[in-house]
N, C-alpha and C positions, 0 to 999 in steps of 0.2 A: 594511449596517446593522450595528453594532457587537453584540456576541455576548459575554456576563458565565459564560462558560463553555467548558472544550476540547470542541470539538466532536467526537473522535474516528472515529467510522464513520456519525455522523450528518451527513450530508449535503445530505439535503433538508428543505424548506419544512416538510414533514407530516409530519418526524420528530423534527424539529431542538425540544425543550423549548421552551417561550417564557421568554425572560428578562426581566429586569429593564428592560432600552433596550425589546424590543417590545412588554411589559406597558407601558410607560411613554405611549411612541407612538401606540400603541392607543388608551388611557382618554383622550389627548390628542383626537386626531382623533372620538372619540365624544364626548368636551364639547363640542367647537366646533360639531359637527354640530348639535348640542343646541341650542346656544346659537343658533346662525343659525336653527333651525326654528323655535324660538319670536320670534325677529324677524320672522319673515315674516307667523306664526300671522294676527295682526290685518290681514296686507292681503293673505291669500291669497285672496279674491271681489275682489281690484280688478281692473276689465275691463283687459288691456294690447292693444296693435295686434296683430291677426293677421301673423305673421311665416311664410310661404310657406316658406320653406328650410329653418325647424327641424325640424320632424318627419322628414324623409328625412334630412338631416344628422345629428339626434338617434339614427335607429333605423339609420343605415348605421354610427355610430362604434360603437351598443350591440356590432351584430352581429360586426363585425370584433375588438371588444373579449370577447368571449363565443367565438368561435370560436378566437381565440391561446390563449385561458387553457384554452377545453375541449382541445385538444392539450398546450399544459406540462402537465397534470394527468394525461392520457393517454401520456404519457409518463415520468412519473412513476409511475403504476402499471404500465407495462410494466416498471420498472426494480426497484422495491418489491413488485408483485403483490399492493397492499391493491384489496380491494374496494369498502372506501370510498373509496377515492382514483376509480376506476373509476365510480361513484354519483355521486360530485361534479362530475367530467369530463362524467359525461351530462347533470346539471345546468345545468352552462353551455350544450353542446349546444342544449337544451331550452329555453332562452331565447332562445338565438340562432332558432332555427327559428320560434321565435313573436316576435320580433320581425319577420321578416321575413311573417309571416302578417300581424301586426297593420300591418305597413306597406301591404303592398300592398292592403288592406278599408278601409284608412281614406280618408275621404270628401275627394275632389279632390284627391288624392295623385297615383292615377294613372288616374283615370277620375270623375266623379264622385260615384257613388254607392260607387267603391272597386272592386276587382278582386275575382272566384272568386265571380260573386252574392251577393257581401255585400247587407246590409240595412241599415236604421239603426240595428240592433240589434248587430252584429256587429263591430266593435272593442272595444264597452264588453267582450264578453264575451268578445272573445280577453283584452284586459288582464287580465280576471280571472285566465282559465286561465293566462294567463304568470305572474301575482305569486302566484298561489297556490300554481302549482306548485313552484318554484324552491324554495322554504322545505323542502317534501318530499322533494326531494334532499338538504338538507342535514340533516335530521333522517336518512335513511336513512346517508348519512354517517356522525352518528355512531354509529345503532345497530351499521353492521358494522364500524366499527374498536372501540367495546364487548366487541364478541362474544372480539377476538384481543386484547385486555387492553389496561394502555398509554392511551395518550391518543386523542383520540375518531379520529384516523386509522389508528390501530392499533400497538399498541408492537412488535406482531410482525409478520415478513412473511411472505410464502408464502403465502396465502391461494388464489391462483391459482396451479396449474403452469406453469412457466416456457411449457413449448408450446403452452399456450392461452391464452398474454394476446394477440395478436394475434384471434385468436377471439373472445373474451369481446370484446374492442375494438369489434370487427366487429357482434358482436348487438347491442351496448348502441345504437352510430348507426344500424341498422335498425331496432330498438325504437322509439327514441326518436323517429325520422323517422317510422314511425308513427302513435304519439300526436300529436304536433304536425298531422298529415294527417286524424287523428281528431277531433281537437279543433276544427280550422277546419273541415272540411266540417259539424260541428257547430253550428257559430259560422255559419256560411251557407247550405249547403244546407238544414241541419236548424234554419234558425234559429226557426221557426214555433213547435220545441220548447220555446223557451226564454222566462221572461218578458221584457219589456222595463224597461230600464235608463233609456232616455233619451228626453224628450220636448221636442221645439223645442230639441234643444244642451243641454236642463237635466237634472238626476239625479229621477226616480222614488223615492216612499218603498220599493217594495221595494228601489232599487237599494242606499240605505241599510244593508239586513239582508246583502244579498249581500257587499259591500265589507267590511262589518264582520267577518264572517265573513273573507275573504280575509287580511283586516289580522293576525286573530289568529294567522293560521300562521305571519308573521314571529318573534312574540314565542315563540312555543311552542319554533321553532327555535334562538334565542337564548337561552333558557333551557334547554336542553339543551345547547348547547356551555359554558353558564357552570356548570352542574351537576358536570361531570365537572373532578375535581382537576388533572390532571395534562395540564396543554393546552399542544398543540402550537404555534408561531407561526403556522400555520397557523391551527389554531383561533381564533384572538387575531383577526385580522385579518377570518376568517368572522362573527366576533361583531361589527366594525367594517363588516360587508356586510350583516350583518341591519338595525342601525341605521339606515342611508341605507334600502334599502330600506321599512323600516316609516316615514320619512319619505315617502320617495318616497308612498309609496300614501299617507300623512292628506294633504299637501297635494296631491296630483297627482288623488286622489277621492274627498278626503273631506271637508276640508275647506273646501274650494273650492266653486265654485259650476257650475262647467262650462269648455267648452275655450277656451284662451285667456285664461286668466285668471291673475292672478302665481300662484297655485297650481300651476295647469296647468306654466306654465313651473317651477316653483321645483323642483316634484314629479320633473321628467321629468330634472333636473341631476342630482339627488341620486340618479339611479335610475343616470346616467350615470358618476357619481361610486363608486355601488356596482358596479358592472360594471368599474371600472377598480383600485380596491384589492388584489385577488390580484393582477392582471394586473400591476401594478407591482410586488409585492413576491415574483413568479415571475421577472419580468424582473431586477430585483435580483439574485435567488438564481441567476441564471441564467449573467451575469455575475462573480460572485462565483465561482462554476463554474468557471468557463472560466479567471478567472483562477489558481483552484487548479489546473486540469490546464493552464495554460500552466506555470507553479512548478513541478509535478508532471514535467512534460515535461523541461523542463532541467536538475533533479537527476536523471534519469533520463538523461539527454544526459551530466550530467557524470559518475554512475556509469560507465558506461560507457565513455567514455572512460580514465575513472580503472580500471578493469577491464583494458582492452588497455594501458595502461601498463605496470600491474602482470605482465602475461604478458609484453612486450617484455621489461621489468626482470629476467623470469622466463627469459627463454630466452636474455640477454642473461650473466644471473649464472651461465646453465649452461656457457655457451660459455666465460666467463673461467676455469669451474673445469675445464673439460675442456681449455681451454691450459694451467691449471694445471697438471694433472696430467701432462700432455706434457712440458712443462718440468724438472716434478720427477722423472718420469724418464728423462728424458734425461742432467741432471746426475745423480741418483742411478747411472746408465749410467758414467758417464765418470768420478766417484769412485771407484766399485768395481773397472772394468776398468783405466781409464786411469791416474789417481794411485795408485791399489791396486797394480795391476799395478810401476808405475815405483818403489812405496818397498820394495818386495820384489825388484826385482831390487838395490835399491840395498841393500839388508839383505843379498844371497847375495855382491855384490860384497866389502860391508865383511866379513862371517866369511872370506872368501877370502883379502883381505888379512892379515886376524887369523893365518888356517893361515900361510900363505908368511912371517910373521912369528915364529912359533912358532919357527923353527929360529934364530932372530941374536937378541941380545941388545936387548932392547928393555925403554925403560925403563918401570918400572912406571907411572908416571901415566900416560904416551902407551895403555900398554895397558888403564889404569883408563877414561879415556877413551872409548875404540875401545866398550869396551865395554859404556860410559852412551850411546852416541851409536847401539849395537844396541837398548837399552832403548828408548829414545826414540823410533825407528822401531817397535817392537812396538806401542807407546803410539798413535802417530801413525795405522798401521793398522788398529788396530782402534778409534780414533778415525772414522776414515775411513769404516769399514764401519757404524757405528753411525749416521753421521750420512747415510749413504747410503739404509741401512735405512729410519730414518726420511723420508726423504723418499719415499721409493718403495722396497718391500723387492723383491726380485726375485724372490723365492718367492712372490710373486701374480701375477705376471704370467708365470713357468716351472710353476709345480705348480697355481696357483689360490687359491682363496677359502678352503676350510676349511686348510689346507695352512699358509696366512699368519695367519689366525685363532691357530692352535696354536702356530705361531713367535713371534706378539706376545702372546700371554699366558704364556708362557716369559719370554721378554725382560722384560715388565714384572714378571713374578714375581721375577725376579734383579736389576734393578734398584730395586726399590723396598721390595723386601721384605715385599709383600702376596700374603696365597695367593688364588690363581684358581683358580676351580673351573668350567673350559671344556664346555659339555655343548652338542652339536653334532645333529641328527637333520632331514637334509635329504632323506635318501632321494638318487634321481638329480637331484635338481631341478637345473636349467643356470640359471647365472649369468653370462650375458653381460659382457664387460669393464669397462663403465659401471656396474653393477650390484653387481658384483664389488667396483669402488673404491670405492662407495658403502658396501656394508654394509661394510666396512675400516673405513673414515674414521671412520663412527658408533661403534664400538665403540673406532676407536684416541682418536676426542676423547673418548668418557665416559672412559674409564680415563685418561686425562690429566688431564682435570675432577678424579677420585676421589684421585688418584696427588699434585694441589696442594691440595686442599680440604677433603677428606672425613673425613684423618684415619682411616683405615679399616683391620682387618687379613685383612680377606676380601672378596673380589669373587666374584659369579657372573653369567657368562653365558649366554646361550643363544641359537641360532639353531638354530629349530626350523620343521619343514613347517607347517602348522595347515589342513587341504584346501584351500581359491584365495589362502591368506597365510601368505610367510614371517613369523614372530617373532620380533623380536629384545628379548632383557630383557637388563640389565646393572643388577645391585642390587650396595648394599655394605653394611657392620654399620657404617658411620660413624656420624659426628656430626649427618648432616640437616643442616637448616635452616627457616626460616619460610617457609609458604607465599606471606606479604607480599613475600620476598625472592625466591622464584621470578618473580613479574611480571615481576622485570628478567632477561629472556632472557638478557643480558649474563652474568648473577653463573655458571651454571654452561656457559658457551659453548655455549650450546640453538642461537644461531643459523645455525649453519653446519651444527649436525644437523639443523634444521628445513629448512634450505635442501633438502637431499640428499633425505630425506624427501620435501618434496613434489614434486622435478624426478621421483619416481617412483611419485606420484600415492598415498600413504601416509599413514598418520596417527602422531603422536607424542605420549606422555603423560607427564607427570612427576610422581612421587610424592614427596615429599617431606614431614619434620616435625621437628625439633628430637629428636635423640636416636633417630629412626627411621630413619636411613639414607637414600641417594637410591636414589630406582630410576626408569630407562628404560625407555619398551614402546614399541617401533616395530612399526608392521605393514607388511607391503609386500602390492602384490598381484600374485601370481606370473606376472600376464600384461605385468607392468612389466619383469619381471626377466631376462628373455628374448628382449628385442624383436632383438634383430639374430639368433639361429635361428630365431625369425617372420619375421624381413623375408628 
């Protein structure tokens, strides 16, 4: 049934507000009710054929109908722990149990004068006790959803502790089984107690005062669900089970003239009809459930999934970067030693030539030359060794981390002409290789970032202990930015320091503001940073 509102954590029947579609539905099914009781009103005394089947048929659907709903409700308070819900649940209980009293005492059912010594007094007065009681459950209803605010099921839960609703569960069907056992041995053993209702199949003037009585606890009930503001769908529908009900009882005995009469039958529909309206609209909700937690299930299927992706994606981007870095210094390797090596012998060959030329006359250009072509080689080498550096410096992988740290804020101090202000306080803490290139990287991309963007003339660093987390801060005096422009990871190349970051289980933050400088805070945790002298 369509719902004129987000349902958010309300979830069930007895919590769920009544809207607009099941106020609608509701006042529907109570007009028509209406409307058909007063069609009958004038021919509920007409005699119809005794029909042998209805009564067992009528009182086997009540009871299997009264027993599903007293469990959805009882399982509904195991899950909410109202104790109205728990009251209501006994309710249907308590109908069911006295349907099956009042089947087995009724006359030629299953014996002829009826089963347990009934009398001929003893169905009129089980019915009673059945239609009177029921009403009483649902007044208790709503006085203990009342009590915990909210609408007459209760707006709040917890009423019972989670370890005793199976308990409470427990006492209410021995209760209840109880009274039902009280009630009928009453209705028959004790029936001498009681007046009589019926004379030759017809109703007595007391029986009159008794039913009328009976009749009022329907309305008393219904008007206590209609009283309270704030009603449940639940509620809604209770007030659509009082109605049939309070039918059920004018034409089934009261209006009518005795058994088997359109009353009789009209009465005993409407009573079947009221037994079945929760029970359909639990079943609904129940359904409706299930298809949320199948939905529920397969976003949950696809997180998941989508979860190990992202870790594949995760251990996948760690591999690429730790061939990366094999790579990088590898060449960085063979820059430095190998073409390094080879344009410095080729530099000691050319000054050699230069000497052994010194003595013969040699012409100035040739020697202009010689000697733009030693420049050029200078140039060349320590081109060589810069772009080595950069790729992998070798003073991190010969001396270490702080060692390389101190060498790239030199370097970027003299190449860019921004002051670093390098403050270092590790203690002995060991940084494993992976670890090592990691906090490098981070600090060599911000100052890259800072060195194209920033517009900056001071940078500070820091890599600092902080007790189970290294620190790492890199702020500058730039220009900032919007924090709208931060979103795009892109603008200050965050993504490859986020990468590093979390391949060592870390967090990173970015400060930034127009005229406020950027500043980086990475944390690591010290037991990332060290995993191969742990392993």
């Amino acid at each position: 049934m369509g719902r004129d509102r987000d349902d958010g954590n309300q979830m069930f029947l007895s919590t769920l507000p009544a809207g607009r579609s099941e106020r609608r539905l509701a006042l529907t099914v109570i007009v028509v009710s209406l409307a058909l009781f007063a069609a009958c009103v004038p021919f509920a005394r007409r005699p119809l054929p005794v029909v042998g089947a209805f009564i067992p048929s009528y009182e086997a659907a009540l009871v299997m109908n009264d027993l599903i709903t007293a469990m959805l409700l009882f399982g509904q308070f195991n899950s909410l722990r109202s104790r109205a819900l728990l009251a209501l649940g006994s309710g249907y209980l308590f109908t069911a149990g006295m349907t099956i009293a009042h089947g087995l005492t009724f006359p030629g059912l299953f014996a002829p004068a009826g089963l347990l010594g009934a009398g001929p007094q003893s169905t009129a007065w089980l019915y009673m006790f059945w239609h009177a009681g029921f009403p009483f459950f649902v007044v208790a209803y709503v006085l203990l959803g009342r009590e915990r605010g909210g609408n007459a099921s209760g707006g709040l839960r917890g009423d019972v502790p989670r370890r005793s609703t199976r308990a409470s569960i427990a006492f209410c069907v021995v209760a209840v089984t109880a009274i039902v056992c009280g009630l009928t041995a009453l209705a028959t053993v004790g029936k001498a107690l009681l007046p009589d209702l019926l004379e030759n199949g017809r109703f007595t003037w007391g029986y009159r005062y008794v039913i009328g009585a009976v009749w009022l606890a329907s309305p008393v009930a219904f008007a206590m669900l209609w009283r309270h503001g704030k009603r449940s769908a639940l509620d809604m529908w209770l007030m659509v089970v009082m109605t049939a009900w309070m039918i059920d009882i004018a034409l089934a005995a009261m209006l009518n003239h005795g058994r088997f009469d359109l009353g009789f039958y009209a009465g005993r529909i409407y009573g079947l009809l009221a037994a079945s309206f929760v029970l359909i609209v639990l079943l609904v909700e129940s359904g409706t459930l299930y298809a949320r937690l199948v939905a529920l299930t397969r976003r949950d299927m696809r997180e998941r999934m989508r979860v190990k992706e992202l870790e594949h994606l995760g251990h996948l981007s760690a591999g690429i970067q730790a061939a990366r870095e094999e790579e990088q210094k590898r060449i960085a390797r063979e820059l430095h030693d190998d073409l390094g090596q080879r344009l410095t012998a080729l530099k000691i060959d050319l000054t050699m030539l230069e000497g052994d030329l010194d003595g013969r006359t040699m012409a100035p250009a040739l020697r202009g030359r010689a000697r733009s072509m030693m420049t050029l080689i200078d140039e060349t080498v320590r081109s060589v060794r810069h772009i080595a550096a950069g790729l992998r410096p070798t003073v991190l992988d010969d001396l270490g981390l702080v060692p390389a740290l101190e060498w790239l804020a030199g370097d970027f101090e003299s190449r860019n002409g921004i002051v670093v202000d390098l403050h270092i306080d590790i203690g002995d803490l060991y940084f494993d290789s992976a670890a090592a290139t990691a906090v490098y990287r981070i600090v060599q991309e911000a100052l890259t970032n800072i060195a194209r963007h920033a517009e900056a003339t001071e940078v500070e660093v820091e890599v600092v202990l902080d007790g189970e987390a290294c620190r790492v801060r890199v702020a500058d005096n730039g220009r900032g930015t919007a924090a709208s422009a931060m979103r795009k990871e892109q603008s200050f190349g965050l993504l490859g320091i986020r990468e590093r970051v979390r391949q060592l289980s870390g967090a990173v933050s970015v400060d930034t503001a127009p005229g406020e400088g950027f500043r980086l805070s990475v944390s690591l945790p010290v037991s990332a940073l060290n995993r191969e002298e742990s392993a």
